[in-house]
Structures are given as structure tokens and as C-alpha cells.
C-alpha positions in Angstrom: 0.0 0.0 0.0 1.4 3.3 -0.7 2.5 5.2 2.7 -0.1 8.3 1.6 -3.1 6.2 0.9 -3.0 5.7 4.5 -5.3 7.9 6.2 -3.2 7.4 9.6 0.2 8.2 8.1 0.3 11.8 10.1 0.3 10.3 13.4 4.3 8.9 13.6 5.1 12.0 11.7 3.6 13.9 14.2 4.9 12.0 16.7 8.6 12.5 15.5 7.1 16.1 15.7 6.2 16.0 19.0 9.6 14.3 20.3 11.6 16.7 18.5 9.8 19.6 20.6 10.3 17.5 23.8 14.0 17.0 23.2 14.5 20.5 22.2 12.8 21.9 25.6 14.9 19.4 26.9 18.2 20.8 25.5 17.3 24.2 26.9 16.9 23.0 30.5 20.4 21.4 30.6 21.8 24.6 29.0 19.9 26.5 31.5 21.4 24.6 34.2 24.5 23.9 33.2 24.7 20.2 33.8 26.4 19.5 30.6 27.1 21.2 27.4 24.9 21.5 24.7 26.0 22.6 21.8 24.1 24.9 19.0 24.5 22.4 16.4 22.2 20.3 18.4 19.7 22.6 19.0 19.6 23.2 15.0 19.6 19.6 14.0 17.0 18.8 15.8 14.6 22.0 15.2 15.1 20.6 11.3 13.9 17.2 12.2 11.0 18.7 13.9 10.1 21.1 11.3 10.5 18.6 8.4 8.3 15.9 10.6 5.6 18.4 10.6 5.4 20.1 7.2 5.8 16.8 6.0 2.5 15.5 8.3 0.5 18.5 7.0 1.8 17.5 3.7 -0.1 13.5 4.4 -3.3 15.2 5.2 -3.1 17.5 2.1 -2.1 14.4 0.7 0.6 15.8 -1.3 3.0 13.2 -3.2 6.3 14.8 -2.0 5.8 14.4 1.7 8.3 11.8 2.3 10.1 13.6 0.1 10.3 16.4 2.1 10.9 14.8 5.5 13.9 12.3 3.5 15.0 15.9 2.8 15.2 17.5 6.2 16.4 14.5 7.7 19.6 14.5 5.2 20.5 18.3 6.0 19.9 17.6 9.7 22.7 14.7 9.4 24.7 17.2 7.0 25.2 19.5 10.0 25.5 17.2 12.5 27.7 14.6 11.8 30.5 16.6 10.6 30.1 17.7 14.6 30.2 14.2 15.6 33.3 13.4 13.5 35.2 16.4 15.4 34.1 14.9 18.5 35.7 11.7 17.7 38.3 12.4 15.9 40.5 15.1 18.2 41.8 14.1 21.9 39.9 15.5 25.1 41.9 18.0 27.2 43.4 16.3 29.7 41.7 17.4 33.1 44.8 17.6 35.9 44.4 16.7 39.3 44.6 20.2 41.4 48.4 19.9 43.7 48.1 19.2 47.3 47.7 22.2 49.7 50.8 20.9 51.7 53.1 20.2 48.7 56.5 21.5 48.8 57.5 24.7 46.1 59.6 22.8 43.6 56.3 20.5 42.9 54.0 23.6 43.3 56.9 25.0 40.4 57.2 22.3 38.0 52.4 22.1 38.3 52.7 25.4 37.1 55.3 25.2 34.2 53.7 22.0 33.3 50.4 23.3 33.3 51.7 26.2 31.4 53.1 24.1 28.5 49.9 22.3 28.4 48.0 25.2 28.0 49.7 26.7 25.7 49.4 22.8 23.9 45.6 22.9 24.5 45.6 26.6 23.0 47.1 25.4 20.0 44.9 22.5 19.6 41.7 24.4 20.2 43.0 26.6 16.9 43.6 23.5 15.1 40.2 22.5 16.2 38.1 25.4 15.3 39.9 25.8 12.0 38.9 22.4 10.8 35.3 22.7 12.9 34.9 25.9 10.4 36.0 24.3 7.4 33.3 21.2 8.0 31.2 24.2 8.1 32.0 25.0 5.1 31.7 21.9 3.0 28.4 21.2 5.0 26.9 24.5 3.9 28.1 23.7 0.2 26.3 20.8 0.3 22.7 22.6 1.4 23.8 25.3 -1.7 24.1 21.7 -4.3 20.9 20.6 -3.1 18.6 23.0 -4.9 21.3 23.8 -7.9 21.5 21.6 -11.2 25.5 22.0 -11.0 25.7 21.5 -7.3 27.4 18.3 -7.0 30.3 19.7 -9.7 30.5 22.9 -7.3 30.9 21.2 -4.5 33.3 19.4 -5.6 35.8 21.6 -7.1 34.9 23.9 -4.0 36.3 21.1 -1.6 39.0 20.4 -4.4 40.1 23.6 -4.0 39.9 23.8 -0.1 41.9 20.9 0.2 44.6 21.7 -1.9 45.3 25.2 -0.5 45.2 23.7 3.4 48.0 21.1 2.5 49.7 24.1 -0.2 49.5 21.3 -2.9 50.4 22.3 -6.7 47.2 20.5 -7.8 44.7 18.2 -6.8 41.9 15.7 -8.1 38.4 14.5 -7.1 37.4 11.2 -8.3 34.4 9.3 -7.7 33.8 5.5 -7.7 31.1 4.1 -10.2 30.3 0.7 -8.4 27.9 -0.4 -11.0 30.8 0.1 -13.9 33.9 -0.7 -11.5 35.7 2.2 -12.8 36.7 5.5 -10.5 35.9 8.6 -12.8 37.8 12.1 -12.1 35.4 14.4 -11.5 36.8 17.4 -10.7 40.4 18.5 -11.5 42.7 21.7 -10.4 46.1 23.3 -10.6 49.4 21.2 -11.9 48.6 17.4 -11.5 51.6 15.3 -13.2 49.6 12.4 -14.3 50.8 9.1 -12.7 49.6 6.9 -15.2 50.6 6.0 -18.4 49.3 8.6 -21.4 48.4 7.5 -24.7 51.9 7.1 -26.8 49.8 9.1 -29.8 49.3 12.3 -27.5 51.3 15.0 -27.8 53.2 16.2 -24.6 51.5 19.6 -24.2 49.9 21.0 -20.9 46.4 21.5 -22.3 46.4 18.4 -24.1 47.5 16.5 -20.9 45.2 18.2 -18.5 42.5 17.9 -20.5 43.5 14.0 -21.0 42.9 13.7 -17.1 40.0 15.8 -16.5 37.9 13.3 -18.4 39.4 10.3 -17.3 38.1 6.9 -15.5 40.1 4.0 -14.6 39.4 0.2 -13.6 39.5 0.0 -9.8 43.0 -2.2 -10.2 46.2 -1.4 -11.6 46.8 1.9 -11.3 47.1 4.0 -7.9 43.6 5.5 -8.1 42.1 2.4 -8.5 44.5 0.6 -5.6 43.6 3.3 -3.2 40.1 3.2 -3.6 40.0 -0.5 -3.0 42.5 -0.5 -0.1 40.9 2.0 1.7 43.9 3.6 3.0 45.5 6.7 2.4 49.1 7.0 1.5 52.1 9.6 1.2 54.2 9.3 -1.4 57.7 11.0 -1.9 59.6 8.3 -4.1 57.4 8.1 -7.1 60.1 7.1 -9.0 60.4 3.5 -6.7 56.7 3.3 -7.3 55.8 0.5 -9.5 52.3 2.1 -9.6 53.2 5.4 -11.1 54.3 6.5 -14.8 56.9 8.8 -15.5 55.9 10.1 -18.8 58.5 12.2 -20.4 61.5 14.5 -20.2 58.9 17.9 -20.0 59.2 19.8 -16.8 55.6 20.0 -16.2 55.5 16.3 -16.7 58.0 15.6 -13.9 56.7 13.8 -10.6 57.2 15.1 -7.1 55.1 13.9 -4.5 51.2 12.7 -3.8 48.9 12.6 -1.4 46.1 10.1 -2.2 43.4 9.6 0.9 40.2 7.4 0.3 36.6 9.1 1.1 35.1 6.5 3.3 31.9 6.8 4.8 30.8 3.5 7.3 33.7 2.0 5.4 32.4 2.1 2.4 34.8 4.3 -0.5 32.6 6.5 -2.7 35.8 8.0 -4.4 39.7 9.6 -3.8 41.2 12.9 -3.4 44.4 12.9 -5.2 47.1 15.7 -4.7 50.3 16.5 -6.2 53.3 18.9 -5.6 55.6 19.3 -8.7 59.2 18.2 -8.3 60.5 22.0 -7.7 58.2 22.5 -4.5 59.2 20.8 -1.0 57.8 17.4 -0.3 54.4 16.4 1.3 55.0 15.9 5.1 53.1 13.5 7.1 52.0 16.2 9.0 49.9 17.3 5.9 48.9 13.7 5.2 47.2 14.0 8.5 45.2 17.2 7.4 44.3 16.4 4.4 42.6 12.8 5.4 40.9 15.2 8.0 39.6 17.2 5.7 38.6 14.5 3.1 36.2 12.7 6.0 34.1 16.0 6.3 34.4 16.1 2.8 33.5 12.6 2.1 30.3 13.1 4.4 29.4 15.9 2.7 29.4 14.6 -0.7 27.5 11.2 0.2 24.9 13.2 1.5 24.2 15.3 -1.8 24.5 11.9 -3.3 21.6 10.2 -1.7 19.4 13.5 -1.6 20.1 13.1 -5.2 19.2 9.7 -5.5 16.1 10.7 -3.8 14.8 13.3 -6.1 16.1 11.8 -9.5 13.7 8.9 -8.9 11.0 10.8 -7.6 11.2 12.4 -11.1 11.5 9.3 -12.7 8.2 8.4 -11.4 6.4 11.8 -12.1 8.1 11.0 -16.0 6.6 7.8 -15.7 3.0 9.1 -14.8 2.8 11.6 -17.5 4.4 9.4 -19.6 1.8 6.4 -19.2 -0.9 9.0 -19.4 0.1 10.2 -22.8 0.5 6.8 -23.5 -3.3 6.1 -23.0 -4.4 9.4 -24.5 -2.7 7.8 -28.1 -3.9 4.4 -28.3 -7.6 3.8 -29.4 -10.4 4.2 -26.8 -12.7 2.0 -29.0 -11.8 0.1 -31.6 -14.3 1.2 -34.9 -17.1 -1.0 -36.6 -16.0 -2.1 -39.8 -18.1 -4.5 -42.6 -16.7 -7.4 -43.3 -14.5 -7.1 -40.4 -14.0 -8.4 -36.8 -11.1 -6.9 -34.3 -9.9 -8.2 -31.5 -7.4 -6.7 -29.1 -4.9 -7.1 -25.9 -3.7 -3.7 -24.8 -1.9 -4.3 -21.1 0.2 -1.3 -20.4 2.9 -1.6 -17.8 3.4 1.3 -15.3 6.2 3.2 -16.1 7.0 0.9 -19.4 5.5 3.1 -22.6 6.3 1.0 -25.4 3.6 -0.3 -26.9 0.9 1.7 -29.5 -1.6 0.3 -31.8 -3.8 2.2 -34.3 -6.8 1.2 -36.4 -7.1 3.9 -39.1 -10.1 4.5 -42.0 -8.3 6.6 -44.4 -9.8 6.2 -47.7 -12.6 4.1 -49.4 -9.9 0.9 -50.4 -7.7 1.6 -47.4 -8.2 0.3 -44.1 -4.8 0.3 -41.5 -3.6 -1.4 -38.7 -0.4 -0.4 -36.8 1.2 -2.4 -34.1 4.5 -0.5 -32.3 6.7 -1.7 -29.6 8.9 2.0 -28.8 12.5 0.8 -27.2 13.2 2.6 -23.9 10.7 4.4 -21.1 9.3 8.0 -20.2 9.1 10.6 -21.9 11.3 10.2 -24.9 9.5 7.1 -25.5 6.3 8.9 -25.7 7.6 11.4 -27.8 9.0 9.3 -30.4 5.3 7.1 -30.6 3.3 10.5 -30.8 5.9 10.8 -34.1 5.1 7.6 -35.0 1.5 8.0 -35.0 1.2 11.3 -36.1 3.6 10.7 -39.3 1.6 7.5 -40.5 -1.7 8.8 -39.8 -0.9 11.8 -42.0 0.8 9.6 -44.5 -1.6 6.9 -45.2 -3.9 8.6 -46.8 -2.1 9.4 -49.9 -1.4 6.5 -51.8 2.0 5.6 -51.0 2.6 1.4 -50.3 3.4 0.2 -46.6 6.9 0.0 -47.3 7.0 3.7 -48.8 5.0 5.0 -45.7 7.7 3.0 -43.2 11.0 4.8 -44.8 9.6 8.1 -44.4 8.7 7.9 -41.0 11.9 6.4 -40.1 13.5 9.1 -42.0 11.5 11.7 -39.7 12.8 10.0 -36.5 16.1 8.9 -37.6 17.3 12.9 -37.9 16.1 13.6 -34.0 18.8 13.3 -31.6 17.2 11.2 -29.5 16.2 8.2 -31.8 19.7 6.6 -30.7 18.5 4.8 -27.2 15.0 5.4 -28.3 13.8 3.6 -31.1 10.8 1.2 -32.6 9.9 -1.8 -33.9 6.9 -1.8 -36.3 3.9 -3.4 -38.5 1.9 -1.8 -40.4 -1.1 -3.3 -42.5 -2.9 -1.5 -45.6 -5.9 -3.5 -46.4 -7.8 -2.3 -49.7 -11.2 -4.2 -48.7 -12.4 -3.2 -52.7 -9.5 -5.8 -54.2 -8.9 -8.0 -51.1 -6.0 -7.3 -50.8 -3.3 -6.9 -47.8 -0.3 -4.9 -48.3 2.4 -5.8 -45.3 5.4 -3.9 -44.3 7.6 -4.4 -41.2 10.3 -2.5 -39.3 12.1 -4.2 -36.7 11.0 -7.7 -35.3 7.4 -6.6 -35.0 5.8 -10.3 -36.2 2.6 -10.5 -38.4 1.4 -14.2 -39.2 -1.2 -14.8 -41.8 -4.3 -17.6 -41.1 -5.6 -19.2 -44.2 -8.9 -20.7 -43.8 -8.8 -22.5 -47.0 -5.5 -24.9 -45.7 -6.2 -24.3 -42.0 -2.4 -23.4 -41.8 -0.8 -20.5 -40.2 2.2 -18.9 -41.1 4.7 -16.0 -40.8 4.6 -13.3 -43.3 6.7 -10.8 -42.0 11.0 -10.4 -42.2 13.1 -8.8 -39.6 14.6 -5.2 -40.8 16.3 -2.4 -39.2 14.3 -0.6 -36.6 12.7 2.5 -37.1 14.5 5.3 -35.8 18.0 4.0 -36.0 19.6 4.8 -40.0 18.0 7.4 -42.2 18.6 5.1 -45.5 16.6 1.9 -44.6 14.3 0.6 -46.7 11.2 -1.6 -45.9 9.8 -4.1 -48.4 6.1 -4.3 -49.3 4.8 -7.9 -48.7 1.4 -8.7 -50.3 -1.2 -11.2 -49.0 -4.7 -12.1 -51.1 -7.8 -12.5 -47.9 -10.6 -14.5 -48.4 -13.5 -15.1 -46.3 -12.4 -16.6 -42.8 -8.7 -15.5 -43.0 -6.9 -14.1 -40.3 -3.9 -11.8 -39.6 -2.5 -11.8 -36.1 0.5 -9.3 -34.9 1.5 -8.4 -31.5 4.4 -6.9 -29.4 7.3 -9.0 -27.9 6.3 -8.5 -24.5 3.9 -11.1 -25.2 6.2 -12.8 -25.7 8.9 -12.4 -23.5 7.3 -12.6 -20.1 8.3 -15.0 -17.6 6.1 -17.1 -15.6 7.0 -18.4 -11.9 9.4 -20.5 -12.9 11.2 -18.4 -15.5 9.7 -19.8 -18.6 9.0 -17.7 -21.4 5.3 -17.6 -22.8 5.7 -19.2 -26.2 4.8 -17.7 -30.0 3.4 -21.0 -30.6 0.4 -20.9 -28.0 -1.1 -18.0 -29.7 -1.0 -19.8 -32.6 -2.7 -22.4 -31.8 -4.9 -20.6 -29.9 -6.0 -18.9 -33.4 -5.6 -22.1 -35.6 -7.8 -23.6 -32.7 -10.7 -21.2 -32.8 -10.1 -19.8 -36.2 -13.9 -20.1 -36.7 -14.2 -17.5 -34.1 -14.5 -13.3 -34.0 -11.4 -11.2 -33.5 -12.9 -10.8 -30.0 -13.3 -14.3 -28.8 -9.8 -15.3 -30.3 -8.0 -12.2 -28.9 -9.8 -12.8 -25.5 -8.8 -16.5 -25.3 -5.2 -15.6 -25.6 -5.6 -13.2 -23.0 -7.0 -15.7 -20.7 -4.4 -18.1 -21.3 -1.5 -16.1 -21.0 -2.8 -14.7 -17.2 -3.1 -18.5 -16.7 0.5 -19.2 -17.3 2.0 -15.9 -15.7 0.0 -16.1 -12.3 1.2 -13.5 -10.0 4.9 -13.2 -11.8 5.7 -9.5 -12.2 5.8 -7.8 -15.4 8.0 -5.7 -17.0 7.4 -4.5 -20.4 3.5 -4.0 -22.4 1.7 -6.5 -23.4 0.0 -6.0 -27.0 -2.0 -8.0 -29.7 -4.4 -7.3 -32.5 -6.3 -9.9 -34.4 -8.1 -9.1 -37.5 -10.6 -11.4 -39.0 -11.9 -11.4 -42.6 
């Protein structure tokens, strides 16, 4: 059940409302008294979670669809501003808390307290600059990441912001962000600064100039193994490095001075252990080596960072596929508005359909259209891809043979130039369509058949009772301007039939993985050939929800039969 079709789905909402007041008051009485210390960041993070909890429960009894959206949204900017906190609190050591010197204890004790508690004060004072330095710079990348959340290029300014931040803290020559694709196993550089000698090997065919080179790196992924980018990001562990040229890992491409290595410091972003990508920095082999001083800092630096980023990830994550599933809405609404609402009463003819739409899917269209006196057609489509494209490139499709078939052009004419009208938009590459369509001049009984794509059509004769396939595989429509489709024809006689339907018939898998076969539906139709279109399209449809139970679905489900 969806969580907002629940009329009670306010009440923990308003609960975490409610807790987050109680918490708060809470907060203020232990400042008040002094007990402990409470710190603002606190007193923020959770004023966010109880704001969020109860927008978002007014939001239920609105019922609007973004809600949880909202609440997944204040909870992530609470933990953005919190955990940073909680990372400082972790990370640096407690001042040490002395025991006060005995009343009675002699002077050279009472002395050497004093210059002791001197030097670790002045120690402390030192630390506490260190600490508020870093504590503003989490600030910093923490408030970058609230600026990417409502920004198209926020995740690319925040991270050539933290690129930059990094590399001036540890006084590096250059520096690299690269993030870790887990679903491609590759680690992509995704934001790139400054002088960066690169430590892999460069193409031989590239010519050794700095524009060339940086330009080489700034688009560049690598396979998470052999090479240092990769190795770090699997190991997990940061390293120093001031002997590149003992490193079997790095490249020392050429004689150029700009080419020549220094030193790197290469730290992992980990969050719960888990690496989402590396910060890479160099210093050229003129400038003073990285210390392990700055090693320290900079893996500092890169876990606020590495917080940070994660969290504009998954706020990403969250609002990407709630517009995937707004796309999908309109998209499967569009998708009904274009396929016939009823199928038109024609002499001599009986029509039979399955139209089973997938949420989300869009692929499938079928048209019946009366354009002239001797020309009856039938379209069946099956558009590669989902959303919106998808739509748009079947709205072609219909549009461009509607118009077109009521000239006098054959099938296979009316085929090459739609495909020649969807083959020059940009997006006909991941989106294109596989095809039938069926002129049938009722005057001369005669059926004129062209096909692009797979898009089967099978021919019934009643006079031998046998059923065959008419149709041949082409190319697509959509995917080259120059194909050409070939005009099959087919005399009809009384009791003939011609079946066609989309592979998603086809291709679904029952409870046990087995694929619902071509040659059912045949014999359904040779079976009850002396049946309407209806009867015979409605068998099939029977049968098929037999054989799939409650197996999920993926992709439309389509078939028209026409009987003569």
C-alpha cells in the first residue's frame, strides 16, 4: 500500500514532531542549568527534524505526493550539519583534566604544576585553533552541500569547491576529485585543479602539451586495479608518497618539466567503510615534499568532505527517482491518451485486441485507421526505452503515418519516411521502434504488409487451415535514415486471419522463468479460427494470465487480431 493512501500516516510523523519539541525543551533545560554542554549544532539539527516531521505531516493530510520527500530531505540536512560535529568529537583528543596539587606540597612541585600546566595550555591553545579551523572548514563543506541541493551543478561545485579547499590547506600544486562508479567498476575524475603530473601511463599518440594533458585527465576513468587510483580506492587507505620514481604504480611520462613527478597525497573518502571515491594531490618536483604532517590534514579534511558529498548523493538519488516516477506518470498517461479508446465497426470485419500497459513501461501503441474508401490500417509499435522520450518518439510515429496513409503511398514507402523523420532527431539513438503496419484495400482484397524491426505478423488461411509467418526482420525504425522496408502482399478470403502483437507477449516469464511461447497464440488462433477477433484475442488473454499467475511484469503487453 502506498505510505499516503494511508489515512493514519500523520500520526508517527507527528509524533517524531512532538519528540523533537520535547528533546529540544529538553536541551534548553540542561543549558539552563549547566549540567552538561549542549551545543548549537544540536539545538539546529533537531529544530530541522522537527520542522521537516511536521510540514511533512500536513503535507499527508493534504495528501501531497512529496511528503516523504520532504521529510527524507530535512532528515539529510539535519545529518549534513550534524555529523560533521560528531566526526570532530571523535576524531580530536579531550583535554586532559589535571588533578589540582596538594595544599601541603613542597614549592619545587608547586613549580614544575605550574610550568607543566603552562606548556599544556599553551598545547591545548594550540589545539583548540587547530580544532576550530577544521570545525569551520566542516562548516564550510556542510553549507556547500545545502547550496548543491537546490542547484542543477551542485554536485560539480561542490566538488571543485572542496577540491580547491583541500589543496590550499596542504599548499599542494594541484589536486583531483574522483568518484567511484560501483555499478561500472571504474573510478571517474570528477573534478580537477592546478598542476597534477599524471601518474599513469598517457596515450603514446598524445602530444606532450599541458592542455592536451590536462584535458587527457579531466575526463578520465580508470578500472578499480592497476593503477594508484584504482588501488587506493580499494585498499581504503590513504598514502604519502615522496619516491614516485620507486613506485611501481606510477608513470613517468616524459622528459617535459611539467610532466615531472614530485610527490602525492592520495586519501580514500570513506563513509561506514564504504569508499565512494579519492582525493588525489600532487606537488611538482621543484616544490618541497608532502609531510606527514599534511597527510594527516588532508585525510581530515577529506572525512568532512566525504560526508558531505555522500549526503548530496543520496538526496540526489532521492529526487532523481522521484522524477522518474512523475516522467513515468505523465508518460503512461500520454500513453493512453494515443492508443484507441474504441476500436471502430468495420463490414466485413472483426477486431480483436490485448492492450496491457505496464506502469512506467510506454512502449507499446496500436492504431486502427479509416483513411480512404480501399484503405483500411492497422499499426502495431513496440517504442524501445521508457518515459518521456519514449512517448515522444510514438506520438511521431502515430502522427507521421496517420498523416501519411492517406495518400497512396505502399506500406513499405510509408515506413522509410517515418523512419527518415525519426532517424534525424537526436534522440532516436536509445530510443527507437519496432513496427507493422497493415494497408488492407477491402475493394480488391488485398493486404499490403510492411515491417520495421521484429514486429511479427502471421497470416491464417482458412482454405489450408495453416498459419504462417509473413513478415521479415529489418532495421528498426528510428535507427539509420537510409533503410528501406519491403512491401509484402497477402490475397484475404473469407475466414482468413492476420494476427500481430508486441514482444512483450512474448517475453514474459512465468514463476518458474519460462517464457510464454509464440506457438500458444497460434494455436490458440488455428484452434478457434472459426471464431471473431474478439473471442480469439480474449482466449489468448485468458491463457497467457493462466501461465503468468502473480509473476511481475515488465514491459507491455499487446496484440491485434483481424478477422476477414
Amino acid at each position: 500500500m502506498n505510505f499516503l493512501e494511508d489515512k493514519f500516516a500523520y500520526i508517527p510523523l507527528f509524533a517524531v514532531f512532538a519528540i523533537a519539541v520535547l528533546v529540544f525543551i529538553l536541551f534548553l533545560a540542561v543549558k539552563k542549568k549547566k549540567t552538561a554542554r549542549v551545543s548549537f549544532i544540536t539545538f539546529l539539527s533537531t529544530a530541522i527534524i522537527g520542522a521537516g516531521s511536521f510540514v511533512s505531516a500536513i503535507k499527508v493530510l493534504t495528501n501531497d505526493e512529496n511528503a516523504l520527500v520532504f521529510f527524507a530531505l530535512a532528515a539529510c540536512i539535519a545529518a549534513v550539519i550534524i555529523i560533521p560535529y560528531a566526526v570532530i568529537l571523535c576524531t580530536f583528543e579531550p583535554k586532559e583534566i589535571r588533578k589540582l596539587v596538594p595544599h601541603k606540597a613542597n614549592e619545587a612541585a608547586r613549580s614544575q604544576a605550574s610550568i607543566m600546566a603552562q606548556q599544556e595550555e599553551k598545547k591545548s591553545f594550540e589545539a583548540s585553533e587547530d580544532d576550530s579551523k577544521a570545525l569551520e572548514i566542516s562548516y564550510d563543506f556542510s553549507a556547500k552541500a545545502t547550496e548543491a541541493f537546490s542547484s542543477k551543478e551542485g554536485m560539480t561545485s561542490l566538488l571543485d569547491y572542496i577540491n580547491k579547499k583541500i589543496r590550499d590547506e596542504v599548499k599542494a600544486d594541484g589536486g583531483a576529485i574522483l568518484i567511484v562508479d560501483d555499478f561500472e567498476d571504474v573510478i571517474t575524475v570528477k573534478s580537477f585543479d592546478g598542476d597534477f603530473p599524471p601518474p599513469y601511463k598517457l596515450p603514446s599518440d598524445m602530444p606532450h602539451k599541458p592542455i592536451r594533458i590536462a584535458t587527457n585527465f579531466k575526463f578520465a576513468s580508470f578500472p578499480l586495479r592497476e593503477n594508484i587510483f584504482g588501488e587506493i580506492a580499494t585498499s581504503g587507505k590513504p598514502e604519502l608518497i615522496t619516491k614516485p620514481q620507486d613506485d611501481a604504480r606510477i608513470f613517468q611520462n616524459g622528459p617535459e618539466e611539467f610532466l615531472e613527478i614530485g610527490s602525492y597525497i592520495m586519501v580514500p573518502m570513506k563513509v561506514q567503510d564504504s569508499v565512494i571515491g579519492v582525493i588525489a594531490l600532487s606537488r611538482s618536483k621543484k616544490s618541497a615534499l608532502f609531510t606527514e604532517e599534511e597527510l594527516k590534514i588532508a585525510t581530515l579534511l577529506t572525512d568532512f568532505a566525504a560526508t558531505s558529498i555522500k549526503n548530496v548523493m543520496t538526496v540526489t538519488d532521492i529526487i532523481e527517482h522521484n522524477n522518474l516516477i512523475k516522467e513515468a506518470e505523465i508518460a503512461t498517461k500520454i500513453q493512453d491518451m494515443l492508443h484507441p479508446q474504441k476500436l471502430p465497426v468495420l463490414s466485413g470485419l472483426s477486431l480483436g485486441t490485448i492492450w496491457s500497459p505496464e506502469e512506467g513501461v510506454c512502449g507499446d501503441y496500436y492504431d486502427v485507421i479509416v483513411s480512404r474508401k480501399d484503405r483500411i490500417s492497422f499499426v502495431m509499435s513496440d517504442v524501445a526505452g521508457k518515459g518521456i522520450n519514449s512517448v515522444v518518439v510514438m506520438s511521431m510515429l502515430r502522427a507521421m503515418i496517420r498523416l501519411v496513409v492517406n495518400t497512396k503511398k505502399t506500406a513499405g514507402t510509408i515506413l522509410e519516411w517515418v523512419n527518415h523523420g525519426i532517424s534525424a532527431e537526436s534522440f532516436s539513438t536509445d530510443h527507437f521502434a519496432s513496427c507493422a503496419l497493415i494497408n488492407y484495400d477491402p475493394v480488391k482484397q488485398v493486404a499490403e504488409i510492411a515491417t520495421g524491426g521484429v514486429t511479427p505478423v502471421y497470416y491464417y488461411s482458412s482454405e489450408t487451415g495453416k498459419i504462417t509467418k509473413i513478415s521479415t526482420d529489418s532495421e528498426p525504425i528510428g535507427v539509420a535514415k537510409d533503410s528501406e522496408y519491403k512491401d509484402i502482399l497477402q490475397n484475404i478470403k473469407t475466414g482468413d486471419i492476420i494476427v500481430t502483437y508486441s514482444d512483450g507477449l512474448v517475453e514474459s516469464l512465468n514463476e518458474n522463468g519460462q517464457h510464454y511461447q509464440a506457438e500458444t497464440i497460434l494455436k490458440i488462433v488455428t484452434g478457434n479460427a472459426k471464431s471473431s477477433g474478439k473471442d480469439i484475442a480474449n482466449l489468448v488473454k485468458a491463457d497467457f494470465k493462466k501461465f503468468i499467475g502473480s509473476s511481475r511484469l515488465h514491459d507491455d503487453q499487446s496484440l491485434l487480431v483481424i478477422k476477414f
